[in-house]
N, C-alpha and C positions, 0 to 999 in steps of 0.2 A: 497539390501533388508534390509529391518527394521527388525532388531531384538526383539525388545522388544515385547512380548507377556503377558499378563494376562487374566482375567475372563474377559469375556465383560463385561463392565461398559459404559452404553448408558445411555442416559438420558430417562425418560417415556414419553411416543408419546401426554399425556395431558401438558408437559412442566413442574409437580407439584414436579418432581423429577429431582436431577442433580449431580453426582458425581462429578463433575469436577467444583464447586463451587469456590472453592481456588484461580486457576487459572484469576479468575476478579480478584485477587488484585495486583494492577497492579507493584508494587514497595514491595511486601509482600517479604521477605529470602525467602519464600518455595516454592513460584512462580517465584522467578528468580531464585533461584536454581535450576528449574524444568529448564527453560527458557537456563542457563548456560550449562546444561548438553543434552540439545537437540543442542545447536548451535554447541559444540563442536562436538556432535555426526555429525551432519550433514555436519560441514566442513571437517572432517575427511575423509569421505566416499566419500563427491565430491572432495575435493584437490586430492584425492588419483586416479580420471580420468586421463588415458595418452593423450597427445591430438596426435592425430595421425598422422597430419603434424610433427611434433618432430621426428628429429634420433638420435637417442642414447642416453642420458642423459641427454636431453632438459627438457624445463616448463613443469609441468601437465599442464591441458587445461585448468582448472578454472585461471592459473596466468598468461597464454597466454593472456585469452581474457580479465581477469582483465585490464593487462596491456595495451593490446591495447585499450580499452572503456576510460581508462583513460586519453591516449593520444587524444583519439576524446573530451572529455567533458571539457579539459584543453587548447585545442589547442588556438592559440595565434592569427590564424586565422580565429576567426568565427568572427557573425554579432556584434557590440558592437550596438544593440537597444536602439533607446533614446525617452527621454519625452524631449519636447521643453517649456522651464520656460524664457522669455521675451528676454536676449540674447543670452542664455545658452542652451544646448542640455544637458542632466543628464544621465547617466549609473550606471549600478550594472554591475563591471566585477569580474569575478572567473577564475584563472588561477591555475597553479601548487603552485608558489608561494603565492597564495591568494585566500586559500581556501575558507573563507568565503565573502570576497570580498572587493573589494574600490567604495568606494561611491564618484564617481568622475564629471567634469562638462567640457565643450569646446565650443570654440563659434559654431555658427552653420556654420558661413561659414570654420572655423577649420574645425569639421566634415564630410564637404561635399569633403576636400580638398583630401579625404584617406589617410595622414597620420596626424588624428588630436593629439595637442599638450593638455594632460591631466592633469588639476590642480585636485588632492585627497583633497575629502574633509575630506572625513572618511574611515581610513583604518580599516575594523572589526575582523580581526587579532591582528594587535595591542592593540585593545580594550578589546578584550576576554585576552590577555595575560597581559593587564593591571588591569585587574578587575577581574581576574580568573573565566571568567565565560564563556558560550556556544553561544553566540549569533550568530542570524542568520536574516539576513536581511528580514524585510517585507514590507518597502516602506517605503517614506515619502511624505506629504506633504507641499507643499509652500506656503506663504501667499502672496497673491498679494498685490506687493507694490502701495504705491501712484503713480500719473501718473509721468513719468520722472524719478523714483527713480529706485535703482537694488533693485532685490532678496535678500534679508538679513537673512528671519527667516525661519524655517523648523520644522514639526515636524517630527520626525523620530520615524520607528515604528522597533522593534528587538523581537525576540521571541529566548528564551532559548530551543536548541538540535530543534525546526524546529517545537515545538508545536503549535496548533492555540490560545491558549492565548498569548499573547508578552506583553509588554510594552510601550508607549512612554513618549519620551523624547526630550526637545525642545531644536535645535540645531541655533548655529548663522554660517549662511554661509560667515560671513567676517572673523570671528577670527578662522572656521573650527576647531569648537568645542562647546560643549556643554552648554549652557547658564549657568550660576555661580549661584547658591544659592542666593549670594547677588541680583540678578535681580528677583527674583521670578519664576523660569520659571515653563510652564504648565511638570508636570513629573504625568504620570497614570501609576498607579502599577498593576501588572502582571494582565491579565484578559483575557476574549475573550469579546474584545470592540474596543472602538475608540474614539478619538479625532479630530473635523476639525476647521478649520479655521473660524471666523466669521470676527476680527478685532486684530491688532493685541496685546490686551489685555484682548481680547473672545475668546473662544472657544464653539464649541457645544461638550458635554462631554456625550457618551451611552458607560456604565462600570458597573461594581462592584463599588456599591456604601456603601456595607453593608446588613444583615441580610434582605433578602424578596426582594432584587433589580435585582436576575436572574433569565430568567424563568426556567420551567422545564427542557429545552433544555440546560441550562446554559450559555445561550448568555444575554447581556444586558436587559432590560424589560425597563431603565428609559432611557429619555433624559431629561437633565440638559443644563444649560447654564451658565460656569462657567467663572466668571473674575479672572484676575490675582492678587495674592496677595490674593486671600480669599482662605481657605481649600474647597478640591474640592468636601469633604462628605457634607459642608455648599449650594455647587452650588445649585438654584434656579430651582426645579421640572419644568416643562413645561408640558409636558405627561407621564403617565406610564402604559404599556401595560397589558394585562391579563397576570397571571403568567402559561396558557398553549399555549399563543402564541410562537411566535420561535423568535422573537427578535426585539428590536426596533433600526433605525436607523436614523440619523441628520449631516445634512451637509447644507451650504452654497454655493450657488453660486454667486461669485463674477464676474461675465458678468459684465463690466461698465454699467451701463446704465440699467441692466437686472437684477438687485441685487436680488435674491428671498432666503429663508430660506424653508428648507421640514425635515419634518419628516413623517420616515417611518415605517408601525408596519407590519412587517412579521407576520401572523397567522400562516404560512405556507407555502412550496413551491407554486410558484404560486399563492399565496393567501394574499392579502397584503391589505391595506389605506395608502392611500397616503396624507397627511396633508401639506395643505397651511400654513406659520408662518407666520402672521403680529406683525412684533417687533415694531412698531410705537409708540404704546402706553403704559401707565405705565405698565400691562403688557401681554404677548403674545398672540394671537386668534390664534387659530387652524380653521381651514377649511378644509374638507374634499374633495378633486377635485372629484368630480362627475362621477365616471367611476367605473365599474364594478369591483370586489376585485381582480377578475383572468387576469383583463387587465396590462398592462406596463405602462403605462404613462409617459411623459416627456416634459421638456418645455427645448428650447434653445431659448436664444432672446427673439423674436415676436410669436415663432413657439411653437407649441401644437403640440405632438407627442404622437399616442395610435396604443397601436398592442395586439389586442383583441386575447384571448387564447379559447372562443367563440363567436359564431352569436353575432354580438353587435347591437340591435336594437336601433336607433335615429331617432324619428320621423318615417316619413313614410321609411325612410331608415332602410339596414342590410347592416350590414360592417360582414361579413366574419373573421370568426377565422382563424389567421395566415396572416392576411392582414396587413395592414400599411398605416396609416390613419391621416394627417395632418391637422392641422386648425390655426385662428389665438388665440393664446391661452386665452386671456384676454375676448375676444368676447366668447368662450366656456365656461367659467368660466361664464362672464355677463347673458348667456339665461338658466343656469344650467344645465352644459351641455345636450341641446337640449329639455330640458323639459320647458322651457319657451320662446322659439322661434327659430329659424334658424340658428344652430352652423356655417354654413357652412365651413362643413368638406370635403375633396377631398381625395381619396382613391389612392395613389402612386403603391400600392402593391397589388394585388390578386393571392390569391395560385392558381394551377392548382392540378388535380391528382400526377404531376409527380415535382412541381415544389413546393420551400416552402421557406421563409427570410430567408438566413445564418446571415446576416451583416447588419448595418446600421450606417453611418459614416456621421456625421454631421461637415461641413466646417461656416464658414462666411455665406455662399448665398447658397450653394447647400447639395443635401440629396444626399450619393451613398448608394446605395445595393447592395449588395453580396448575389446573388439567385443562391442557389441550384438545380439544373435540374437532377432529379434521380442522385446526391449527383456529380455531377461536377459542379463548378462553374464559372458563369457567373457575368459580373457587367455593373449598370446601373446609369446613376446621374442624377437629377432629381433638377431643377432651378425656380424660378420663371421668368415671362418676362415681359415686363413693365407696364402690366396690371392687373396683379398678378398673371397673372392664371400659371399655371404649367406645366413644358413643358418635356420630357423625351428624354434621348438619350440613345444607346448604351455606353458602356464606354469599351475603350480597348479589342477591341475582339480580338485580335491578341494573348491576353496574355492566357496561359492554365495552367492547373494543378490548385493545392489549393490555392487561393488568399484571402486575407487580407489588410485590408484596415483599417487606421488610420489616425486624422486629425494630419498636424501638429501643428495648433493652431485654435480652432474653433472660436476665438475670434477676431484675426488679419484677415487671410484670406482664399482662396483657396484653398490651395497644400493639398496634403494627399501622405501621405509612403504606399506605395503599397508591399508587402513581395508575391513571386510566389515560389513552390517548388512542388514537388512531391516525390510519393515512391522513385525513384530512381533519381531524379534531385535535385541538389543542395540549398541550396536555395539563392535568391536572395533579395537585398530591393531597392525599387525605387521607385524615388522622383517624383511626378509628379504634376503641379499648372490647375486647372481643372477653372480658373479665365476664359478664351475666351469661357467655353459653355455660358456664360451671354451674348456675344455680338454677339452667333449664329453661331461660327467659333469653330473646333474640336481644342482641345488640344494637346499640342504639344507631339512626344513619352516621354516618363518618361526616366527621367534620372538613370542610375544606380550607387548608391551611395556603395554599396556593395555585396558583392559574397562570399558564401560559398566555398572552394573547395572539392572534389569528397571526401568522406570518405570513401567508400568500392568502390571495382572492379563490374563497374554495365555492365561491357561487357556483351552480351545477354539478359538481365533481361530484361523481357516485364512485363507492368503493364495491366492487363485484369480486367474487370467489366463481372459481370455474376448475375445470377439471378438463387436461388432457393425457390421452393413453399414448403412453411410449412403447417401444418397440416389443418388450416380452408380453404388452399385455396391460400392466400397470396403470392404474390412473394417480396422476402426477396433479397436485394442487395447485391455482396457482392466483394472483391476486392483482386484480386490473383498477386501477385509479385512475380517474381523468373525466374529462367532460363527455358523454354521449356523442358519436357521430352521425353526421346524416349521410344520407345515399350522396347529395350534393357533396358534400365538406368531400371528399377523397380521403386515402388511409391516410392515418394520423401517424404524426412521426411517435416513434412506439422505440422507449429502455426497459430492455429486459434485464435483471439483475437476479442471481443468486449465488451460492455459495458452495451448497451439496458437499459438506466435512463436517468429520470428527466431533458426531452425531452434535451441531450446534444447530437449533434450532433458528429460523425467519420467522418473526412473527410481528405482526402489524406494529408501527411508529408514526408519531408526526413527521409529515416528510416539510417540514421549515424548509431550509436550503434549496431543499428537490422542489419545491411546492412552487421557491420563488421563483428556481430558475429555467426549471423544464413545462410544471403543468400551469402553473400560471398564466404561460404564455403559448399554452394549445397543446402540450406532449401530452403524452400517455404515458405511464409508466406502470411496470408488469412486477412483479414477486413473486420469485416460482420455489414451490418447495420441494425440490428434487431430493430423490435418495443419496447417500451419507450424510444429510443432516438428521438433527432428534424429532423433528414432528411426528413421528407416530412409533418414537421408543428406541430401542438399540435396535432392533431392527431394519428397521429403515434405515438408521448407520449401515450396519454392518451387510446391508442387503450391497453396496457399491467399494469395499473395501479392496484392496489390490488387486487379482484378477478380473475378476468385477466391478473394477472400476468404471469401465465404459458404461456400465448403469446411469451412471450422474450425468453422463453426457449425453445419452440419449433420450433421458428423461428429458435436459434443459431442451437438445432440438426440438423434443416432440410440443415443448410448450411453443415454442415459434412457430412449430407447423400450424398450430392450434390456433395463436393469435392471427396466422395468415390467411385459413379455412373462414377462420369468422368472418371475414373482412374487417379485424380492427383496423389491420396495417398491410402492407408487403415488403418484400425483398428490400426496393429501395430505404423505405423509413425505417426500416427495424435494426435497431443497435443492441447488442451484450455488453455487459457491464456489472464485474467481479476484482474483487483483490486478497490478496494472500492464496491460499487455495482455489478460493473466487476467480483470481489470474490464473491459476492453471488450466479452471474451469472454461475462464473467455478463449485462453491460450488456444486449447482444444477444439470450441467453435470453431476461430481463425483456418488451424491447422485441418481441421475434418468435417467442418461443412463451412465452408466460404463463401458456399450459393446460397446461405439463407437471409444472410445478411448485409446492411449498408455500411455499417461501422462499428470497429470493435474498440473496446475498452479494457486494457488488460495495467492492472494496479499490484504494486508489492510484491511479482510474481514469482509463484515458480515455475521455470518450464525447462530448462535441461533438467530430467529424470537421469539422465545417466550418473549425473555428477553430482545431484541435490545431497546425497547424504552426505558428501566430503564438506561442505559447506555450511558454515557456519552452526544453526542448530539442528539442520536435516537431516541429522543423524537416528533424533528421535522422532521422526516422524515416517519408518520404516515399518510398523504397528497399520498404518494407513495404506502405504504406497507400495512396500514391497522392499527387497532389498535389491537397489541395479549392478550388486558386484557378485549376485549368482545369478542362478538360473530365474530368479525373477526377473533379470533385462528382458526374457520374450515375452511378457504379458508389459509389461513399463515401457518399453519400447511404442507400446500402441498408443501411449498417452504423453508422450515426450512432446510437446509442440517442436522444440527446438530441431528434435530429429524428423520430425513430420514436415517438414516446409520440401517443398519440391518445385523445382524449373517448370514452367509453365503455367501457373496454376493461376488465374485471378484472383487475388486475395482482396478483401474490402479493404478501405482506409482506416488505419488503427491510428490508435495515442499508446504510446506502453507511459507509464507513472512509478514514480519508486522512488527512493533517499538513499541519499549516501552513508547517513547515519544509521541506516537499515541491519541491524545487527543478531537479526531474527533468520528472515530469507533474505540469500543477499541479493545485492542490485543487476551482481552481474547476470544474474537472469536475463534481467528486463536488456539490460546491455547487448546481450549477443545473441538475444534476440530480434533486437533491432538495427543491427551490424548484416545478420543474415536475411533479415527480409530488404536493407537496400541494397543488399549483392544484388538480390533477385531483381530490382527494380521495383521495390512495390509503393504501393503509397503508405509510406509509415511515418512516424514521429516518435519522440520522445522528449521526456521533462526530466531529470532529479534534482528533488530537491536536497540541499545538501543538510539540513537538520532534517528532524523529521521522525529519525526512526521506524517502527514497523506501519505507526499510522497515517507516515508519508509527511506530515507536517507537525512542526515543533509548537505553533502558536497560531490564534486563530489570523492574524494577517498569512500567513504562509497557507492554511488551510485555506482560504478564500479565494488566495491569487490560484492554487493549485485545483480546486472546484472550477472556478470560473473557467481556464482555459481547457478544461474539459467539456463544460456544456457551451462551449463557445464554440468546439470541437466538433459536436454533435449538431446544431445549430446547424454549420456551415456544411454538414454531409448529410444526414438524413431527414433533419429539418427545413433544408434549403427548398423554396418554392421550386416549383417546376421538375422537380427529380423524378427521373422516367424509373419506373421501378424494373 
């Protein structure tokens, strides 16, 4: 139980008032002093857990499970995942020895061999210890060479402790190392932006460019097209967005034969223009592609690709929101799209009630799908035949659990990496050439190129899907793993977790970590797929979007009612457990139903709505929530945790979680929200980590200590023997 007590000190229900101000500074002495003397409090109180497996002078629990999390996220054993760059497969691997990782490359048929042979290109250990600095890998990209030639050049993107602004920096993969001053190389200073590839002494450059070049959100606003050798503040304007859109973005595609240039201006989630670049002439034309702002659009090759977020009316046609809709692109372009003649477009995909696009994985010659069917997945590919028309199969029905689907070169051919796994099944990656649906013969089974092995004891564990109805009516999905209980055993200590945002769908994974440290040792643990996320299409987003937002929240109550009706669990053992969104989601629990629960979990969060959009990137995320500086504070207001805490109220024992290097939502959320729940007296805690960034931890030591004293957390409150519910 939290000690600390004072006067309450809440903030006013109009947002106009805020004790806990201080706390936004994110890097201030008095907020990380604040920040210093919570973390110690909080490790104190959970290291000080026995774990009850232990006899006699064993680990507490929190260094148990540290330690064991650590061995799963280190293991020397997992999948090493590759991008395939002309003869080379590429990996990010992180072991014990290599914490932040080696940027390393093997041939493909190496790879395929299971015990491939690894040339390092960049160890980022070394690097950081060379340059005393925090770096943490964020990808790179490659410039596709002349035909005949290798991979030579690379830009590489690092962010300092795991923030989303990074760096890049252009690397030469022959001398594996970073291009010398005396060559010029393209180097972008610290930002949230980017650099791609045009030629290889262009790039397309969306950055901090200087005074008025980010938007409000803090993301890029300009794209530039900068050559080598010129200063990159001099590079040559192309477009520059409104300064309240959320960001503009440029990249190249180097398809031979298919060469095109885009830029893209994010307004908003979901809300975007999509700009044609003709670089031909002295200098660039923009073209707007003809498609609605809330559509996806895309072009591979020949092919015109749209997957409308509503009814998309063409002509005497409606394509269907959440459908999937191909053409040949250039002819779409030519009739504007549809307004000056016959796009003819063909419709691959149409939702049902129950069914909605997970996936879409573009090969050489073929489209596969990854369809959702009330959130289990199915896959489909989809070919043309020698007369162009389009022809569909089944793909892999044999295969079950969560599937994933990646090309290995959409430009060479066929194959695609297939990854299967589920709550309690390991996972798997397999190779499989999808080339014979062209010639009308099924392909062959997939090869399996790699295997996870068992990370926790899944002896008994059934995975069940279930359904409970929330307040309008709704049946709400939701997915229970763990061992069957008996009438004897009593409710099972029960984590409930979702997310309900910015239509991203939950769908089944190895729970490793989870496996080892909650079901392994008796929990249960829940997956609910609440409305604003994608499981069954833009809809289901957009069914819980600003106003309606309390959808999402009544959905997740209704799935606790549901797990408490059944007798999986009750009141006492049942814990929430969300971050980013997911935090506002648990936020909301805490704040508006208190009596459902034994302990909460709120991660990365947001919860003052008054304030989220002045902060940091919250600007753009007003598309979701609403705007709290008009007349949306009276529907936002209902979803504020921060303004929702009230004098009297038993609130359950929380952890809030979050990083200092948190540069996405900031920390002072989590901060003043746990300022004002120990005004109130309540039983809170809090952790930041100070690397970390938006995933709370910078490297898997940090992720592991930050896991463990959360399920250390849970353990000691709704796992604890004896808890009267």
């Amino acid at each position: 139980m939290n000690e600390v007590r004072r006067s309450p000190q809440l903030p006013s229900g109009d947002g106009t008032e805020d004790p806990w101000l201080m706390l936004e500074d994110v890097t201030g002495e008095e907020a990380l002093d604040w920040v210093r003397e919570r973390n110690a409090r909080a490790e104190a109180e959970i290291d000080a857990i026995p774990d009850p497996r232990a006899s006699g002078s064993g680990d507490p629990l929190a260094a148990t499970l540290q330690r064991e999390i650590l061995e799963i996220l280190d293991a020397k054993d997992k999948i090493a995942y590759v991008t395939k760059r002309g003869e080379h497969v590429y990996n990010l691997w992180t072991d014990a020895e290599h914490e932040r990782g080696l940027w390393r490359r093997t041939s493909f048929e190496s790879y395929r061999s299971g015990s491939p042979e690894w040339e390092v290109l960049l160890d980022i250990d070394a690097l950081n210890a060379a340059e005393g600095e925090t770096w943490v890998w964020h990808g790179a990209q490659l410039l596709r060479p002349e035909a005949g030639e290798p991979y030579r050049r690379a830009l590489v993107t690092l962010s300092r402790g795991g923030s989303d602004a990074d760096v890049t920096r252009e690397f030469d993969l022959a001398t594996r190392g970073f291009v010398p001053e005396s060559e010029s190389p393209f180097v972008r200073p610290e930002a949230k932006g980017s650099l791609h590839w045009i030629d290889a002494d262009t790039v397309w450059a969306s950055t901090d460019f200087g005074e008025g070049t980010l938007t409000e959100s803090g993301y890029a606003r300009q794209a530039r097209i900068w050559r080598r050798g010129t200063p990159m503040e001099d590079a040559p304007l192309v477009h520059e967005a409104d300064a309240r859109d959320m960001a503009v973005f440029a990249s190249h595609d180097s398809t031979p034969g298919w060469e095109r240039d885009w830029v893209v201006v994010a307004h908003a989630f979901y809300d975007q223009t999509l700009l044609l670049v003709d670089r031909s002439g002295e200098e660039p034309v923009l073209t707007p592609v003809p498609v609605p702002r809330d559509m996806e659009p895309n072009a591979h090759r020949d092919l015109g690709v749209f997957s409308p977020r509503s009814d998309w009316t063409v002509g005497d046609d409606v394509y269907a929101a959440g459908s999937l809709v191909v053409g040949d692109f250039e002819r779409f372009l030519a009739t504007d799209g549809g307004a000056q003649g016959d796009p003819g477009l063909t419709t691959l995909f149409a939702p049902t009630p129950s069914t909605s696009l997970a996936g879409m994985t573009i090969t050489k010659s073929t489209i596969v799908l990854t369809i959702l069917e009330d959130v289990v997945h199915r896959l489909e590919v989809h070919h043309r035949d020698e007369h162009g028309a389009w022809v569909r199969e089944d793909l892999f029905p044999e295969l079950t659990g969560a599937l994933s689907v990646g090309a290995v070169d959409s430009d060479e051919d066929d194959r695609v990496w297939i990854t299967v796994e589920d709550f309690h099944t390991p996972t798997s990656l397999l190779l499989a050439d999808l080339s014979p649906v062209l010639e009308g013969a099924s392909p062959e089974e997939p090869e399996l190129v790699a295997a996870t092995p068992a990370r926790f004891d899944a002896q008994g564990v059934e995975v069940t899907q279930h359904f409970a109805t929330s307040a309008d009516g709704t049946r709400v999905p939701y997915f229970e793993v763990g061992r069957p209980r008996t009438s004897e055993g009593g409710p099972a200590p029960t984590l409930l977790y979702g997310y309900g945002g910015f239509e991203i769908s939950l769908t089944p994974g190895y729970l490793g970590a989870t496996g080892k440290a909650w079901i392994e040792r008796g929990g249960t643990y829940v997956f609910a797929n609440i409305r604003g996320g994608g499981e069954y299409g833009p809809a289901w987003h957009q069914a819980a979007l600003k106003e309606n937002r309390h959808r999402a929240y009544e959905d997740f109550a209704a799935v606790a009612e549901d797990l408490v009706e059944r007798g999986v669990t009750d009141r006492a053992h049942l814990a929430v457990r969300g971050g980013s969104n997911g935090g506002l989601l648990t936020g909301n629990m805490l704040t508006q139903f208190p009596e459902l629960f034994g302990a909460v979990i709120i991660q990365v969060p947001l919860l003052d709505m008054k304030r989220y959009s002045h902060l940091l990137a919250g600007a753009s995320w007003m598309a979701e929530y609403g705007d709290p500086d008009t007349s949306d504070w009276e529907f936002i207001r209902t979803f504020s945790p921060y303004h929702l805490l009230r004098e009297g109220v038993e609130y359950p024992p929380t952890f809030l979680l979050t990083s200092t290097r948190d540069d996405r939502v900031h920390p002072g959320h989590a901060r003043k929200l746990t300022a004002a729940l120990e005004s109130l007296g309540a039983d809170v805690r809090s952790w930041e980590n100070i690397e970390g960034g938006h995933g709370g931890a910078a490297s898997n030591e940090q992720a592991a200590r930050m896991s463990a004293l959360m399920w250390a957390f849970l353990w000691s409150t709704i796992g604890a023997e004896g808890k009267d519910a």
